[in-house]
PDB file of N, CA, C, O and CB in Angstrom:
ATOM      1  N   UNK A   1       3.967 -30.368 -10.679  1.00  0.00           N
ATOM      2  CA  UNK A   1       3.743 -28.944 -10.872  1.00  0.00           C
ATOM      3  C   UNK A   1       2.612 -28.482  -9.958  1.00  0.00           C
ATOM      4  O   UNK A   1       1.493 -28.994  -9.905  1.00  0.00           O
ATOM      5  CB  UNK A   1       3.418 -28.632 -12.353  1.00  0.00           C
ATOM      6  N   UNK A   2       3.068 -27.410  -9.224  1.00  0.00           N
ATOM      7  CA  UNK A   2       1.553 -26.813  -8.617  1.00  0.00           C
ATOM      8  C   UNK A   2       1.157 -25.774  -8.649  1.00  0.00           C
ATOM      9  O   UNK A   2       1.796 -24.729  -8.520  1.00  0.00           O
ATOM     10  CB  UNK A   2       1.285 -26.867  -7.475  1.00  0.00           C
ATOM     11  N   UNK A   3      -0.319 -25.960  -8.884  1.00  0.00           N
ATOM     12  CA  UNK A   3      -1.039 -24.710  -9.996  1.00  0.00           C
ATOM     13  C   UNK A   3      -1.720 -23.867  -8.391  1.00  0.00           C
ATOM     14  O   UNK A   3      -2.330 -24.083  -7.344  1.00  0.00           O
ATOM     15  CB  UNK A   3      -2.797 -25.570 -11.638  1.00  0.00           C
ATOM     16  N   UNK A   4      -1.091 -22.877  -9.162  1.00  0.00           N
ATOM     17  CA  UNK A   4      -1.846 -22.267  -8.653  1.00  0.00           C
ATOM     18  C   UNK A   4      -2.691 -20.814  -8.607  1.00  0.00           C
ATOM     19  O   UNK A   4      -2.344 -19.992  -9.455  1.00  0.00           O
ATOM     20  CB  UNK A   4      -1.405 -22.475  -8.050  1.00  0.00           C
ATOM     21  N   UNK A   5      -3.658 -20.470  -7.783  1.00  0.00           N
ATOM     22  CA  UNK A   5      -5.078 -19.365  -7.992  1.00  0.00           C
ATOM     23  C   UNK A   5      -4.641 -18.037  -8.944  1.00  0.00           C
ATOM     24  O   UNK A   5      -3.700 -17.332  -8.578  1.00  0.00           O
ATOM     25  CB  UNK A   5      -5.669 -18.615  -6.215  1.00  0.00           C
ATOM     26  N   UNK A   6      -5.275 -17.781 -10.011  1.00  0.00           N
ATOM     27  CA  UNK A   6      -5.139 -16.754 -10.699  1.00  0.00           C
ATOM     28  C   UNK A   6      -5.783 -15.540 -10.359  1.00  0.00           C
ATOM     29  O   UNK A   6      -6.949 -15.394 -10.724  1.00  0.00           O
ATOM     30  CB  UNK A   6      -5.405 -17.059 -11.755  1.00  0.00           C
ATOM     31  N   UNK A   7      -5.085 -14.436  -9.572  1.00  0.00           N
ATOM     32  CA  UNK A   7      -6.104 -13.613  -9.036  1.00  0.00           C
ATOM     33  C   UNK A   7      -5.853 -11.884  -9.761  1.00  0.00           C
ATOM     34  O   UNK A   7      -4.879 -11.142  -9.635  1.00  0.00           O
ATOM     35  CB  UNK A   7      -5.930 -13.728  -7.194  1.00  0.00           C
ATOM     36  N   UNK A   8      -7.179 -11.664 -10.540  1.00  0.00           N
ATOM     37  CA  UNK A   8      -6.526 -10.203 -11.451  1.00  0.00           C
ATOM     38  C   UNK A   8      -5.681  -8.891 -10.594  1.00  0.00           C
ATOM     39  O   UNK A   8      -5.607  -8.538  -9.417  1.00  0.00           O
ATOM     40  CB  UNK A   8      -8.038  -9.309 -12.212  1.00  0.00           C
ATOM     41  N   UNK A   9      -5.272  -8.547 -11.533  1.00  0.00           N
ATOM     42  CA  UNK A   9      -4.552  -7.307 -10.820  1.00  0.00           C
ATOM     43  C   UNK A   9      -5.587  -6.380 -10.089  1.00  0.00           C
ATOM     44  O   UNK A   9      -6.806  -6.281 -10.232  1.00  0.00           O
ATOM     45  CB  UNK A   9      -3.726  -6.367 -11.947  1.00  0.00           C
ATOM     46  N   UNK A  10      -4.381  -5.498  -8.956  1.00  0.00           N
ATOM     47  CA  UNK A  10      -5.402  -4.575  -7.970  1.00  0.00           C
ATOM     48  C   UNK A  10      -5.927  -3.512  -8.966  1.00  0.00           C
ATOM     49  O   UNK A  10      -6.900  -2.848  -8.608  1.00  0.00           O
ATOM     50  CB  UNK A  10      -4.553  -3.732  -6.522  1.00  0.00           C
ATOM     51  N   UNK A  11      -5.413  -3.304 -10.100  1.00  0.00           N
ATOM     52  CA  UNK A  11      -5.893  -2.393 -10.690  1.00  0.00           C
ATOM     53  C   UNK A  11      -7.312  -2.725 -12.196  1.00  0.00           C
ATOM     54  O   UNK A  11      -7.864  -2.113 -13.110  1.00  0.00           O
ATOM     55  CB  UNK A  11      -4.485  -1.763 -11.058  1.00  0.00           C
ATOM     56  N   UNK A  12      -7.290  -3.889 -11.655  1.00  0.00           N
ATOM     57  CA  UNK A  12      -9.098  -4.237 -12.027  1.00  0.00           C
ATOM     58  C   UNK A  12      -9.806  -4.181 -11.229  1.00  0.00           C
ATOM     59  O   UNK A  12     -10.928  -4.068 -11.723  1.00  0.00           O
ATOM     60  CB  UNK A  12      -9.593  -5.459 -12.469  1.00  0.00           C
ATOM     61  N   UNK A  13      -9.848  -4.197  -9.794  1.00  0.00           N
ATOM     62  CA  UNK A  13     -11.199  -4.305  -9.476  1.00  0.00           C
ATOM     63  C   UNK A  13     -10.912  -3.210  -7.856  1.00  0.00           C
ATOM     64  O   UNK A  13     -11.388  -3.356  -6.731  1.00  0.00           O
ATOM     65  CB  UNK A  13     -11.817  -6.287  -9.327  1.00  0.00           C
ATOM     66  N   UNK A  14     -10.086  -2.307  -8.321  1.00  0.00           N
ATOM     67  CA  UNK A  14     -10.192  -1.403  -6.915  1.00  0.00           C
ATOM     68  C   UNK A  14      -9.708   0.082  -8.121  1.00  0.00           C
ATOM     69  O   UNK A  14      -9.367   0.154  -9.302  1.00  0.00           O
ATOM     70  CB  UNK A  14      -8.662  -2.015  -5.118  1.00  0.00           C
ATOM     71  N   UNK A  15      -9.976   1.269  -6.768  1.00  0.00           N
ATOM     72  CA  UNK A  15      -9.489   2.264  -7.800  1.00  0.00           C
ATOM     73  C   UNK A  15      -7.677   2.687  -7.528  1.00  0.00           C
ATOM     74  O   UNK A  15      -7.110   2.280  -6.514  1.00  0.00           O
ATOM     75  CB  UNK A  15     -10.604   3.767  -7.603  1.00  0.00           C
ATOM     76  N   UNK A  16      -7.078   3.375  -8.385  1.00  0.00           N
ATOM     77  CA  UNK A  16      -5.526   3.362  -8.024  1.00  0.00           C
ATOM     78  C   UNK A  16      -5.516   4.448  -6.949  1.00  0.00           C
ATOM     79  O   UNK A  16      -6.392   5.290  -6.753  1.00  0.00           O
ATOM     80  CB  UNK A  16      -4.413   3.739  -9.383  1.00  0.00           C
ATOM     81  N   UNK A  17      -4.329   4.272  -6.267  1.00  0.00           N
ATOM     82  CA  UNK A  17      -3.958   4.712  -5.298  1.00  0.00           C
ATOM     83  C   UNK A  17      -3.610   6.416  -5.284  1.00  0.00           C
ATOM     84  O   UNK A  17      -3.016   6.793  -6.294  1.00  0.00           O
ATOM     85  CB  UNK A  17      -2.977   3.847  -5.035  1.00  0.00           C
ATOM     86  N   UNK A  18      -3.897   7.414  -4.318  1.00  0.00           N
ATOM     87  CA  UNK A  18      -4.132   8.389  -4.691  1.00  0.00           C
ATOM     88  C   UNK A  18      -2.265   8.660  -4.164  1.00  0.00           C
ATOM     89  O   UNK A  18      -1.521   7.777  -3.737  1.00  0.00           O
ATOM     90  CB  UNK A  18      -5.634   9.130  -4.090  1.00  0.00           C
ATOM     91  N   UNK A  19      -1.929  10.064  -4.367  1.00  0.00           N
ATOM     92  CA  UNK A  19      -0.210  10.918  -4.358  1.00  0.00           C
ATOM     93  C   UNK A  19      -0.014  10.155  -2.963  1.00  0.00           C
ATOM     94  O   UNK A  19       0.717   9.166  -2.914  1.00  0.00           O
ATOM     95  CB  UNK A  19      -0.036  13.213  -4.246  1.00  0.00           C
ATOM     96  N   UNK A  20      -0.610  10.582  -1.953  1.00  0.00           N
ATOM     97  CA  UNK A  20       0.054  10.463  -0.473  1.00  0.00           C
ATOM     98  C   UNK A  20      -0.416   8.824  -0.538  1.00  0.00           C
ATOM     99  O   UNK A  20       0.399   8.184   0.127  1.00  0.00           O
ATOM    100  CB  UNK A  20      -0.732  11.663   1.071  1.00  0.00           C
ATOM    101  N   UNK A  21      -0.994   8.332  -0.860  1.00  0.00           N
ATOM    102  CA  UNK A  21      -0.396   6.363  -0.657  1.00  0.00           C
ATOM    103  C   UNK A  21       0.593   6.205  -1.537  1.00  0.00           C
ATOM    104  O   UNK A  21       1.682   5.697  -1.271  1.00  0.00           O
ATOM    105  CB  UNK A  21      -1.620   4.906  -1.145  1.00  0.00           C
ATOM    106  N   UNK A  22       0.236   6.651  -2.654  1.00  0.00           N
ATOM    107  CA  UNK A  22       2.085   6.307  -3.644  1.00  0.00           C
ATOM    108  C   UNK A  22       3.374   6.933  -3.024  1.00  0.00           C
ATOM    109  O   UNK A  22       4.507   6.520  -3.272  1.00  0.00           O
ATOM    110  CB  UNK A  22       2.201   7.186  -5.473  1.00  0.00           C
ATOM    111  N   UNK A  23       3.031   8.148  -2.053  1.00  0.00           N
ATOM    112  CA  UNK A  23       4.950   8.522  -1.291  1.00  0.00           C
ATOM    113  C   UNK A  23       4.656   7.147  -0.015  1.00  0.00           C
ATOM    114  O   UNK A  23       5.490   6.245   0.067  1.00  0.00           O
ATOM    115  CB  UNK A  23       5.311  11.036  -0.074  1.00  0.00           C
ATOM    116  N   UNK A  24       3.658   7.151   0.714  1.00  0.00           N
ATOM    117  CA  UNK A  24       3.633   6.414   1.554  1.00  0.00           C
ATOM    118  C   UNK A  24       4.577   4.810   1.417  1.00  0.00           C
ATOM    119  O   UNK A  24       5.473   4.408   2.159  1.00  0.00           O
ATOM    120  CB  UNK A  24       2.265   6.402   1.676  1.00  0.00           C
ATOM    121  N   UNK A  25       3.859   4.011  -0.052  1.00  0.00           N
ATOM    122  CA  UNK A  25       4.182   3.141  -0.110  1.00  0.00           C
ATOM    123  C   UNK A  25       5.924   3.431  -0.842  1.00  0.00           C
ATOM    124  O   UNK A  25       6.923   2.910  -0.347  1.00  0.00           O
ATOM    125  CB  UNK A  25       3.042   2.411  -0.685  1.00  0.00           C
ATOM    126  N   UNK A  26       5.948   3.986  -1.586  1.00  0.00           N
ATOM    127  CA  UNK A  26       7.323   4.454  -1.753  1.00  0.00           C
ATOM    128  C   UNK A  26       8.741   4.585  -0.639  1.00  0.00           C
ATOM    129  O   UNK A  26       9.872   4.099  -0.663  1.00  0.00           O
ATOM    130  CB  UNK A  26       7.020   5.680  -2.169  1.00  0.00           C
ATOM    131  N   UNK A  27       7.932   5.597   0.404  1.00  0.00           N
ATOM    132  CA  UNK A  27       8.494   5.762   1.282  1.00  0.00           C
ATOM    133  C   UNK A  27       8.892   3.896   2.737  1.00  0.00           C
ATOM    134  O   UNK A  27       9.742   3.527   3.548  1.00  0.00           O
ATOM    135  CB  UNK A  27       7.503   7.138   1.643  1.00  0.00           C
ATOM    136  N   UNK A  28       7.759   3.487   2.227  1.00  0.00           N
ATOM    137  CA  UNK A  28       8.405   1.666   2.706  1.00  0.00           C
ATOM    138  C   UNK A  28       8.939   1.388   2.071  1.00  0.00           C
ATOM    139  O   UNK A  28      10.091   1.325   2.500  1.00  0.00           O
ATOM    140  CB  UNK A  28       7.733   0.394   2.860  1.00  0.00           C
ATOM    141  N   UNK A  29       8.823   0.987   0.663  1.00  0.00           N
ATOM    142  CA  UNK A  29      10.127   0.202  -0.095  1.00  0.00           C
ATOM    143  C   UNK A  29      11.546   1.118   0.046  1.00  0.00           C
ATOM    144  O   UNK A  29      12.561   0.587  -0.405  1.00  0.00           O
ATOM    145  CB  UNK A  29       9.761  -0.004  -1.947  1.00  0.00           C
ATOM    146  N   UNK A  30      11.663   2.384   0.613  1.00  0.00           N
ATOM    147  CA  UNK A  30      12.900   2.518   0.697  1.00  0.00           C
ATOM    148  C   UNK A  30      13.494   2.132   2.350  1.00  0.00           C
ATOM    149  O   UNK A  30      14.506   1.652   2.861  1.00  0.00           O
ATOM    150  CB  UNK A  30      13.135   3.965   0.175  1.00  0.00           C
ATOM    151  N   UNK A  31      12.476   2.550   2.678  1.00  0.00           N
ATOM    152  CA  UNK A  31      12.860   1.653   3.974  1.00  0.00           C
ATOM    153  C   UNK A  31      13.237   0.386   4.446  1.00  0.00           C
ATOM    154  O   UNK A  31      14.102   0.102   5.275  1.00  0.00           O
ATOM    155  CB  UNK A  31      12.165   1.648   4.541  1.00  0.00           C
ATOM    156  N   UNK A  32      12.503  -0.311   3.834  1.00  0.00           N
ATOM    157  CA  UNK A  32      12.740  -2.412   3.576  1.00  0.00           C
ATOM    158  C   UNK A  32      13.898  -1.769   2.530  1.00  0.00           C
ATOM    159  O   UNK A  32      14.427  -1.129   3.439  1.00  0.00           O
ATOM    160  CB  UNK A  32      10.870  -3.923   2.489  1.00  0.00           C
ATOM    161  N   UNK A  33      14.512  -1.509   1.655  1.00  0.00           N
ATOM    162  CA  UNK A  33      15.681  -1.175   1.032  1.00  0.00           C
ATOM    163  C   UNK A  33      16.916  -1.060   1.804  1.00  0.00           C
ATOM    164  O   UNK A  33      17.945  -1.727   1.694  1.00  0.00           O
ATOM    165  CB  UNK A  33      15.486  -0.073   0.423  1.00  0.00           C
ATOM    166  N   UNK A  34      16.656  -0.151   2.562  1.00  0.00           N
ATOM    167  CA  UNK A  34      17.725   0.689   4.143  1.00  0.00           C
ATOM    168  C   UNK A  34      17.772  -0.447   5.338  1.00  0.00           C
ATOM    169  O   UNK A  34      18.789  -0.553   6.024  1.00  0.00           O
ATOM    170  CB  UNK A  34      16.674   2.481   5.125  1.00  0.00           C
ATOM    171  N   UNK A  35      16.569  -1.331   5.563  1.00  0.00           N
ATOM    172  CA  UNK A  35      16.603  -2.227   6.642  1.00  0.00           C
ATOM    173  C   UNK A  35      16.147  -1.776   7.845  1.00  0.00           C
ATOM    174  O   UNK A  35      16.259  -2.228   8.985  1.00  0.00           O
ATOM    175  CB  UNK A  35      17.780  -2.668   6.833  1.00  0.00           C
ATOM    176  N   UNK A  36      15.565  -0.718   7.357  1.00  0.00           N
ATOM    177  CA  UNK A  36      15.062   0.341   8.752  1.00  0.00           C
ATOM    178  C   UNK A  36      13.594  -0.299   8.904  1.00  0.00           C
ATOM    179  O   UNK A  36      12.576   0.227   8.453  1.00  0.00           O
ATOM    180  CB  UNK A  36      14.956   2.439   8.370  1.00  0.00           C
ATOM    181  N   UNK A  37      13.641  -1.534   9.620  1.00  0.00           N
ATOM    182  CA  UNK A  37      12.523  -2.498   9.593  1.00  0.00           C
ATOM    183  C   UNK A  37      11.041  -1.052  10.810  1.00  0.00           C
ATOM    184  O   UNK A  37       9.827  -0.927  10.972  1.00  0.00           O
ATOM    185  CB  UNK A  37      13.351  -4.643  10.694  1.00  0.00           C
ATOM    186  N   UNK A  38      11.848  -0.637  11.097  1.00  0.00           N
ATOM    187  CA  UNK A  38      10.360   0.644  12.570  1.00  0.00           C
ATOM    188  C   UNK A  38       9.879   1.578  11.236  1.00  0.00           C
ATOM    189  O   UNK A  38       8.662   1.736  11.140  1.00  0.00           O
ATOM    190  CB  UNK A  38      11.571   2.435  14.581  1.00  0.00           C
ATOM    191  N   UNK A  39      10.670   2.166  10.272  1.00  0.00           N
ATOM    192  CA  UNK A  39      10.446   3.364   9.412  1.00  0.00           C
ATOM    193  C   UNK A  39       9.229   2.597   8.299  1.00  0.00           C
ATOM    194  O   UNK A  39       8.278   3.267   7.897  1.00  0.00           O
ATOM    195  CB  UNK A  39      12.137   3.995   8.577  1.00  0.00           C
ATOM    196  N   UNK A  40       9.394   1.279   7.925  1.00  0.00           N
ATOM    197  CA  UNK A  40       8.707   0.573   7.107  1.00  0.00           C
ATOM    198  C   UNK A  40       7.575   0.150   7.838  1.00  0.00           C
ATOM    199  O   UNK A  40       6.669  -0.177   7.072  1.00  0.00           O
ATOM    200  CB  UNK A  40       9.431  -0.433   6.543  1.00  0.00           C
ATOM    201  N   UNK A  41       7.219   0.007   9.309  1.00  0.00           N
ATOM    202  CA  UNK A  41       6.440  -0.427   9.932  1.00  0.00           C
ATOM    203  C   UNK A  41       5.413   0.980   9.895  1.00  0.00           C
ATOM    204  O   UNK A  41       4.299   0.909   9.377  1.00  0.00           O
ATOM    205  CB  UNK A  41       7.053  -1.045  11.203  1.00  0.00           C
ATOM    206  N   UNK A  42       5.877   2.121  10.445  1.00  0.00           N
ATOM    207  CA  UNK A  42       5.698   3.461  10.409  1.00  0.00           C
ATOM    208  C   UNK A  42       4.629   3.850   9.076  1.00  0.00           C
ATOM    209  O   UNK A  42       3.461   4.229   9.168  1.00  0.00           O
ATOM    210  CB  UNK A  42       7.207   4.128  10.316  1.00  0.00           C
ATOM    211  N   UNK A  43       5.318   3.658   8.005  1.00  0.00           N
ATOM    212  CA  UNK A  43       4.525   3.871   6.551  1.00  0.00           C
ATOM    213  C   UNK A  43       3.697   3.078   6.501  1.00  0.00           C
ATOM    214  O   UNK A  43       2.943   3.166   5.531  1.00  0.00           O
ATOM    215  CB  UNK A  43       5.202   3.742   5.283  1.00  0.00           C
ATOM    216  N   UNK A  44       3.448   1.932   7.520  1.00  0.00           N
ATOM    217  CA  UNK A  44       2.140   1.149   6.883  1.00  0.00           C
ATOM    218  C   UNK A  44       1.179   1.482   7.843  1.00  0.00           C
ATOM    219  O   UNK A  44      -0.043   1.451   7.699  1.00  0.00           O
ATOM    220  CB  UNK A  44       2.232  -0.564   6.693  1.00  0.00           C
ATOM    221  N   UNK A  45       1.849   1.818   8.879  1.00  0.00           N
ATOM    222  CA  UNK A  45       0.606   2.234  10.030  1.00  0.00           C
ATOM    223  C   UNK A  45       0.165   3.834   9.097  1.00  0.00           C
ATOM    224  O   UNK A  45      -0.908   3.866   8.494  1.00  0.00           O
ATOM    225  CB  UNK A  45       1.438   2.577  12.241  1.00  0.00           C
ATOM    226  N   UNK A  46       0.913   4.813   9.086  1.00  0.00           N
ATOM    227  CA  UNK A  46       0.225   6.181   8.480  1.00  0.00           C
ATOM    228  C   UNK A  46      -0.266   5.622   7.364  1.00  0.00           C
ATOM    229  O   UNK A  46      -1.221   6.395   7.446  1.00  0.00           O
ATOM    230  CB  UNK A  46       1.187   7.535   8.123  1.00  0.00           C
ATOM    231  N   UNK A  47      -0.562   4.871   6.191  1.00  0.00           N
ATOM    232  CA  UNK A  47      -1.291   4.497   5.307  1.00  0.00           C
ATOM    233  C   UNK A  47      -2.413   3.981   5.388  1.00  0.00           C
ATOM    234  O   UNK A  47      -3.244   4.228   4.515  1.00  0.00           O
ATOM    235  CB  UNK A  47      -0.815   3.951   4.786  1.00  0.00           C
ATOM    236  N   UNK A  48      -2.747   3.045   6.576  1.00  0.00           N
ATOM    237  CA  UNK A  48      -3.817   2.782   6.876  1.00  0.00           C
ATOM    238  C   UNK A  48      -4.082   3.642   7.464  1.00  0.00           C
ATOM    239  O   UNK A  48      -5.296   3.658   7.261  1.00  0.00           O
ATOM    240  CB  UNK A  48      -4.041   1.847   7.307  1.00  0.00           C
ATOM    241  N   UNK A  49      -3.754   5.009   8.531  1.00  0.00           N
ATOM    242  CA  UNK A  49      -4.364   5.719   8.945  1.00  0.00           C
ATOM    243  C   UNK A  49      -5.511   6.584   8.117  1.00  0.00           C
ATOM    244  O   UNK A  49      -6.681   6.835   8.405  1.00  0.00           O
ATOM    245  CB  UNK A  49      -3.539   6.225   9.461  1.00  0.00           C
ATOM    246  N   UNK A  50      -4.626   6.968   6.874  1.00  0.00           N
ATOM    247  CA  UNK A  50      -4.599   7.821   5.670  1.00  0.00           C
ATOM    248  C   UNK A  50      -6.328   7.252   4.774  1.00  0.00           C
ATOM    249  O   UNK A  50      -7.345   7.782   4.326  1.00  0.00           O
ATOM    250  CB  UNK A  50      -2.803   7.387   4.621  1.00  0.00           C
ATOM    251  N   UNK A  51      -5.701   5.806   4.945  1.00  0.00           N
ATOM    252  CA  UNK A  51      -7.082   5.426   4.269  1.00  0.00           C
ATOM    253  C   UNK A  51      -8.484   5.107   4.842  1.00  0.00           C
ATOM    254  O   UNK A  51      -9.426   4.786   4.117  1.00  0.00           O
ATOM    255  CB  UNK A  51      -6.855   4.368   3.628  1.00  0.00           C
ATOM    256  N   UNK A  52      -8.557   5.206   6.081  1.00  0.00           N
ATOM    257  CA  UNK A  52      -9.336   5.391   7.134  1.00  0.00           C
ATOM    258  C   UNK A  52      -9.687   6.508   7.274  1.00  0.00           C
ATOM    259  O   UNK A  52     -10.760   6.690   7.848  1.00  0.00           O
ATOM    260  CB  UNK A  52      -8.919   5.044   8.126  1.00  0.00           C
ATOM    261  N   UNK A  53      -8.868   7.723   6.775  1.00  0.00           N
ATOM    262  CA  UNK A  53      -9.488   9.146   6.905  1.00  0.00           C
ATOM    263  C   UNK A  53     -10.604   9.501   6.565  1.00  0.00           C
ATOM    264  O   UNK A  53     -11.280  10.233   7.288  1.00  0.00           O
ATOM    265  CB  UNK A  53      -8.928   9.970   6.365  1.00  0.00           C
ATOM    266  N   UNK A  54     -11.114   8.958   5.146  1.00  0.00           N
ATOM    267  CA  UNK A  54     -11.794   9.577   4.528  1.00  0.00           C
ATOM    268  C   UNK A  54     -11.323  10.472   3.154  1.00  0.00           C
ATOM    269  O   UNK A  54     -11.863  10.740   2.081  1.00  0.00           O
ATOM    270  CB  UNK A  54     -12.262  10.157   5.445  1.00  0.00           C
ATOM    271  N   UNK A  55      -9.962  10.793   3.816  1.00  0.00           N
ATOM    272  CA  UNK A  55      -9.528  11.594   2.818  1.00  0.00           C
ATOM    273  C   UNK A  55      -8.727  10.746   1.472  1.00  0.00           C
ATOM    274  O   UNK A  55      -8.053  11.467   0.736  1.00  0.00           O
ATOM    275  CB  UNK A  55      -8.594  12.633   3.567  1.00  0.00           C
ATOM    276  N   UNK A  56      -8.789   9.293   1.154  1.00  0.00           N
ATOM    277  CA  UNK A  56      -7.823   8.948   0.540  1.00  0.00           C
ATOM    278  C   UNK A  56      -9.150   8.702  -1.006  1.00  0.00           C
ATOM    279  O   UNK A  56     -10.292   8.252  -1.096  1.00  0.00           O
ATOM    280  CB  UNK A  56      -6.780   7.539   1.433  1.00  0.00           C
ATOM    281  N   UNK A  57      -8.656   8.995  -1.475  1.00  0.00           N
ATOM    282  CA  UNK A  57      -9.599   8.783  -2.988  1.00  0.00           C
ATOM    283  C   UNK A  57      -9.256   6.860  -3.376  1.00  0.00           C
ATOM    284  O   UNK A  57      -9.593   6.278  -4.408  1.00  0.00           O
ATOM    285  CB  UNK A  57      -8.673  10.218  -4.736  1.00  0.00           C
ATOM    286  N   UNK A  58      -8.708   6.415  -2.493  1.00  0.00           N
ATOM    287  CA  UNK A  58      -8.611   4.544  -3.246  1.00  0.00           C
ATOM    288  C   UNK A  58      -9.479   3.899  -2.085  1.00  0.00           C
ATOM    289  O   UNK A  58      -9.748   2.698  -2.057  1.00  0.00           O
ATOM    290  CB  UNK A  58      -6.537   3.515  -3.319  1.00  0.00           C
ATOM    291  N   UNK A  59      -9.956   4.963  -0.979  1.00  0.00           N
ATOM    292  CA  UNK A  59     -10.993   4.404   0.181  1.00  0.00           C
ATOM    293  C   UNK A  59     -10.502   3.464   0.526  1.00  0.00           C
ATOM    294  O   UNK A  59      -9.326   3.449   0.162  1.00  0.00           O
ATOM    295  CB  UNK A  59     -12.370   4.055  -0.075  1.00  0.00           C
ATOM    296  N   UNK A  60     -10.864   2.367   1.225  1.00  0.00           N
ATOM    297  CA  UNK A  60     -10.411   1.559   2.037  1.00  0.00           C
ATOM    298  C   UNK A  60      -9.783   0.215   1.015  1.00  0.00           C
ATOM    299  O   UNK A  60      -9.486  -0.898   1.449  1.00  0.00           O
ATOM    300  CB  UNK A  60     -11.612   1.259   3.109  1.00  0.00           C
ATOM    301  N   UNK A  61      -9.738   0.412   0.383  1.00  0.00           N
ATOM    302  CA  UNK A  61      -9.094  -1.079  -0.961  1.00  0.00           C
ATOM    303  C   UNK A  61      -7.782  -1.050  -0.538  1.00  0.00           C
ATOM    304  O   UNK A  61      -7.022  -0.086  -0.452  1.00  0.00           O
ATOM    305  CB  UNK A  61      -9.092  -0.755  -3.103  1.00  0.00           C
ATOM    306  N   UNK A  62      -7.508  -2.808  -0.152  1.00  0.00           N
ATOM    307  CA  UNK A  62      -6.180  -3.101   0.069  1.00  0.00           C
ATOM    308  C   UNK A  62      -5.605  -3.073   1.209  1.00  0.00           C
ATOM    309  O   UNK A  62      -4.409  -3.352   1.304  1.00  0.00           O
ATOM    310  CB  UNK A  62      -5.539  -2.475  -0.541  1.00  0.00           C
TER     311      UNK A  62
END
């Protein structure tokens, strides 16, 4: 059997994710859904953009 690292959820020790990261990340899982591997690449680049703004209330976590 191999054990392994127990690590708590993101929602202990960061704050939750504000509207525009939840369509963001939304908007990838439908993409990895569709197979539209550029559209899923796309949502992770504008998400990190997003959270680099300044403007994202979950700041840079994650």
């Amino acid at each position: 059997m191999v054990e392994r690292a127990q690590t708590p959820p993101a929602s202990e020790h960061s704050q939750p994710p504000c509207r525009p990261c939840q369509a963001l990340a939304l908007a990838e899982a439908v993409a990895k859904a569709e197979y539209d591997w550029s559209r899923a690449t796309d949502c992770r680049v504008l998400m990190k953009r997003h959270r680099e703004s300044g403007e994202c209330v979950a700041g840079q976590s994650a």
